[in-house]
C-alpha positions as CSV (number, residue, x, y, z in Angstrom):
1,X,0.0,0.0,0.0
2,X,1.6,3.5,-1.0
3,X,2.1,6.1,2.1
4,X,-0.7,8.1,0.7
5,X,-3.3,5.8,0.7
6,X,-2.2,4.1,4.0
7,X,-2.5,7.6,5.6
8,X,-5.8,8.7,3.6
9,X,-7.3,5.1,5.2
10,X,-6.2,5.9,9.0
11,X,-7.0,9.4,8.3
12,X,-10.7,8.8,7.4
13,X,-10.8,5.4,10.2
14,X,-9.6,8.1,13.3
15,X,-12.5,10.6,11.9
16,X,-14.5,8.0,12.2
17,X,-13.8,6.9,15.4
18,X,-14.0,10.9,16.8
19,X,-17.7,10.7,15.1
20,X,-18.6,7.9,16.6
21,X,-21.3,7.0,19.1
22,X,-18.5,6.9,21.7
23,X,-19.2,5.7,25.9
24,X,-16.8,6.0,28.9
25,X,-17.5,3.1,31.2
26,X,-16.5,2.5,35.3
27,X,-17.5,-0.5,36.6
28,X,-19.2,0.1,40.0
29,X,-19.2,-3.4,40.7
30,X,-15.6,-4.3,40.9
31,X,-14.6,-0.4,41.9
32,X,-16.5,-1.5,45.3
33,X,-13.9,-4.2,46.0
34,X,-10.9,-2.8,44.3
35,X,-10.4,-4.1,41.4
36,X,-11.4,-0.9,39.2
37,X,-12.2,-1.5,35.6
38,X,-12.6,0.9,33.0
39,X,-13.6,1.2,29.4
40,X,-14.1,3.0,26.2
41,X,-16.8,1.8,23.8
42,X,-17.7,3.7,20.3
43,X,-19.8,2.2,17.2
44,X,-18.9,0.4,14.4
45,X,-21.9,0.2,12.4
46,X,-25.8,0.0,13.1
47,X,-25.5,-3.1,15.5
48,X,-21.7,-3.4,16.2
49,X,-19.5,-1.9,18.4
50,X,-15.8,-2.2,19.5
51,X,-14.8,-1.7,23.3
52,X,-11.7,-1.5,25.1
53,X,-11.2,-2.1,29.1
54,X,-9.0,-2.5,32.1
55,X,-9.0,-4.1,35.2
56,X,-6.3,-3.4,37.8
57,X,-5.7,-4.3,41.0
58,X,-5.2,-1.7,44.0
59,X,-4.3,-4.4,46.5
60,X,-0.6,-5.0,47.3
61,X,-1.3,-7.8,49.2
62,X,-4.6,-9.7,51.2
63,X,-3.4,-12.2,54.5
64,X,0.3,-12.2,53.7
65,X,0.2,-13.0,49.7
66,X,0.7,-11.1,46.8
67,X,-3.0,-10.2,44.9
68,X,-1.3,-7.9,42.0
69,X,-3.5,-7.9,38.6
70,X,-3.7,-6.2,35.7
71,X,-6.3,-7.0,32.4
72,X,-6.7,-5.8,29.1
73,X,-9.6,-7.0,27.1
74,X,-10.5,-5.7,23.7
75,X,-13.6,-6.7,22.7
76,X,-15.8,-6.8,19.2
77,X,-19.6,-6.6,20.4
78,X,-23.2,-7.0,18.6
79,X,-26.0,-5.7,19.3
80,X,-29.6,-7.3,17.8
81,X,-31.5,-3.6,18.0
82,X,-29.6,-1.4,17.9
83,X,-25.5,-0.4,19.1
84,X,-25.5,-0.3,22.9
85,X,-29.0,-0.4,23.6
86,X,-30.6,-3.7,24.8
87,X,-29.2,-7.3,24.8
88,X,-25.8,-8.4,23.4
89,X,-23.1,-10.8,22.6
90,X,-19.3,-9.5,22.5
91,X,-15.8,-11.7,21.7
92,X,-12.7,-11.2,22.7
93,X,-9.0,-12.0,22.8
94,X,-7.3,-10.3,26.0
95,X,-4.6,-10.4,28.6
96,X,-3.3,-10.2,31.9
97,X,-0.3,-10.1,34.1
98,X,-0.6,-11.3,38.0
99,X,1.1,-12.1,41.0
100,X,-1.3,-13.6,43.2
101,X,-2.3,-17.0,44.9
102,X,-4.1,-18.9,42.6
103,X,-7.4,-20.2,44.4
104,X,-6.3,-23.3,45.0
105,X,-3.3,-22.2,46.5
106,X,-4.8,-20.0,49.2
107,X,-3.9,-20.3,52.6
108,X,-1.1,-21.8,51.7
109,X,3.2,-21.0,51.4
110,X,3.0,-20.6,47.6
111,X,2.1,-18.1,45.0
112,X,2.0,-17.5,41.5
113,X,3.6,-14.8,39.2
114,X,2.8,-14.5,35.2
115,X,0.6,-13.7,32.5
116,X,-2.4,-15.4,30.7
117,X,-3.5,-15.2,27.0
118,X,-7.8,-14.8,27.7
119,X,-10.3,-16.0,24.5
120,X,-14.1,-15.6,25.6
121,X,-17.3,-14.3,25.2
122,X,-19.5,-11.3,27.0
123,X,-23.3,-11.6,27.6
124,X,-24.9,-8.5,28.6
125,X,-27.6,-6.0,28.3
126,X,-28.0,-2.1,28.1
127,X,-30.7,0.0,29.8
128,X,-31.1,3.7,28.8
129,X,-31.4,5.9,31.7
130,X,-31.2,9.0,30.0
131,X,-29.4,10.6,27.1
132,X,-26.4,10.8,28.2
133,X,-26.4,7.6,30.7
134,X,-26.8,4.0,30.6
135,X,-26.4,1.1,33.2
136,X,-24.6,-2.0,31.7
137,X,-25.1,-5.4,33.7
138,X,-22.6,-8.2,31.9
139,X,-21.2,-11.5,32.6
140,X,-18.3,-13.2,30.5
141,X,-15.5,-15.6,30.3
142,X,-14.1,-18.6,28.5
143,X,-10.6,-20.1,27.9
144,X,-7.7,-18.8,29.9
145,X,-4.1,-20.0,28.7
146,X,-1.8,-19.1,31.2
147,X,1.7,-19.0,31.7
148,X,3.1,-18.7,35.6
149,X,5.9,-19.3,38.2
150,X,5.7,-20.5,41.4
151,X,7.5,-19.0,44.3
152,X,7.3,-19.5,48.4
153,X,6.1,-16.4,50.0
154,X,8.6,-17.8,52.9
155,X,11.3,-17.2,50.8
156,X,10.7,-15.8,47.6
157,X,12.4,-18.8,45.8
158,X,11.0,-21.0,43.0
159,X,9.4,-24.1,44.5
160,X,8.0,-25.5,41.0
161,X,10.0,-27.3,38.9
162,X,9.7,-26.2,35.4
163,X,12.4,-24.9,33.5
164,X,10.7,-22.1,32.5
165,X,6.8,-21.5,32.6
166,X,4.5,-23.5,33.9
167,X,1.3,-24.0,31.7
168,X,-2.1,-23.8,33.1
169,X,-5.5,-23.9,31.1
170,X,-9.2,-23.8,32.2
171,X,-12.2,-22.4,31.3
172,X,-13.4,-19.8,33.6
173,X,-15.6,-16.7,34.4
174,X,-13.2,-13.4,34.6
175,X,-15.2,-10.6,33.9
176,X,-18.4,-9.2,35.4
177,X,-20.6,-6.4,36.9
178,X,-21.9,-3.1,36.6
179,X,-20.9,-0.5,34.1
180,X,-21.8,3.2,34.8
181,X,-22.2,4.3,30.9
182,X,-21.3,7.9,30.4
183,X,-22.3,8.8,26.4
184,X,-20.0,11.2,25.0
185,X,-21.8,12.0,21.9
């Protein structure tokens, strides 16, 4: 593709993206526990839209262990109505880094440091509260690859024995609440 194409194509796609039927998004949900996640969302098309969050964790540590996260989940969405009004069905392909106790692990002398490589899906619906607010209730989750060592919290030394990484893979729920929808245009 020549330079001035390439640039006349992301020229036109950011206009489009300022146009847009853009949303910020905090969820109250995990904000109350502190885990805050946030988001962008903006239109695609009639019944499409593409969103963008975060989810971090503000705790250095609960009883002794590290609980350290950080996600990143972009996230295609459709919408049967209408773009972010009603029910609808997102995918995605995200990822996190942690240092944490893994839930089986808790209560125990061992915890976990890494990253996982998320595929999944998002259920969720819309409800209008006003033009420039809507409430977003959502549950997703799916395949989660991940990629970990292990470590004593005695210590800090490794008490797995993998060269490397150890592999880990499940499917699971990681993403849920309420989203507080603030419409931007």
């Amino acid at each position: 593709m020549k330079p001035k194409v390439y640039f006349f194509c992301l020229f036109f796609s950011c206009l489009h993206l300022a146009l847009a039927q853009t949303s910020l998004k905090f969820n109250a949900a995990s904000g109350l526990v502190g885990f805050p996640n946030i988001g962008v969302e903006t239109s695609l098309s009639k019944k499409y839209t593409f969103q963008i969050d975060a989810t971090a964790s503000l705790w250095k540590s609960v009883n002794n262990a590290p609980l350290q996260l950080f996600i990143v989940i972009p996230e295609v969405r459709y919408y049967p109505k209408e773009a972010n009004k009603g029910f609808f069905v997102g995918t995605h392909i995200g990822g996190a880094s942690y240092e944490f106790q893994k839930w089986n692990y808790i209560n125990t002398d061992y915890y976990q440091k890494g990253y996982s490589v998320l595929y999944g899906i998002t259920l969720g619906y819309q409800f209008e509260v006003s033009s420039k607010l809507n409430l977003e209730i959502f549950a997703g989750g799916g395949y989660n690859q991940g990629y970990y060592k292990g470590y004593l919290l005695s210590t800090g030394e490794r008490y797995d024995v993998a060269k490397d990484y150890n592999k880990s893979s499940e499917l699971i729920p990681y993403r849920g609440g309420v989203m507080l929808v603030y419409k931007l245009k």
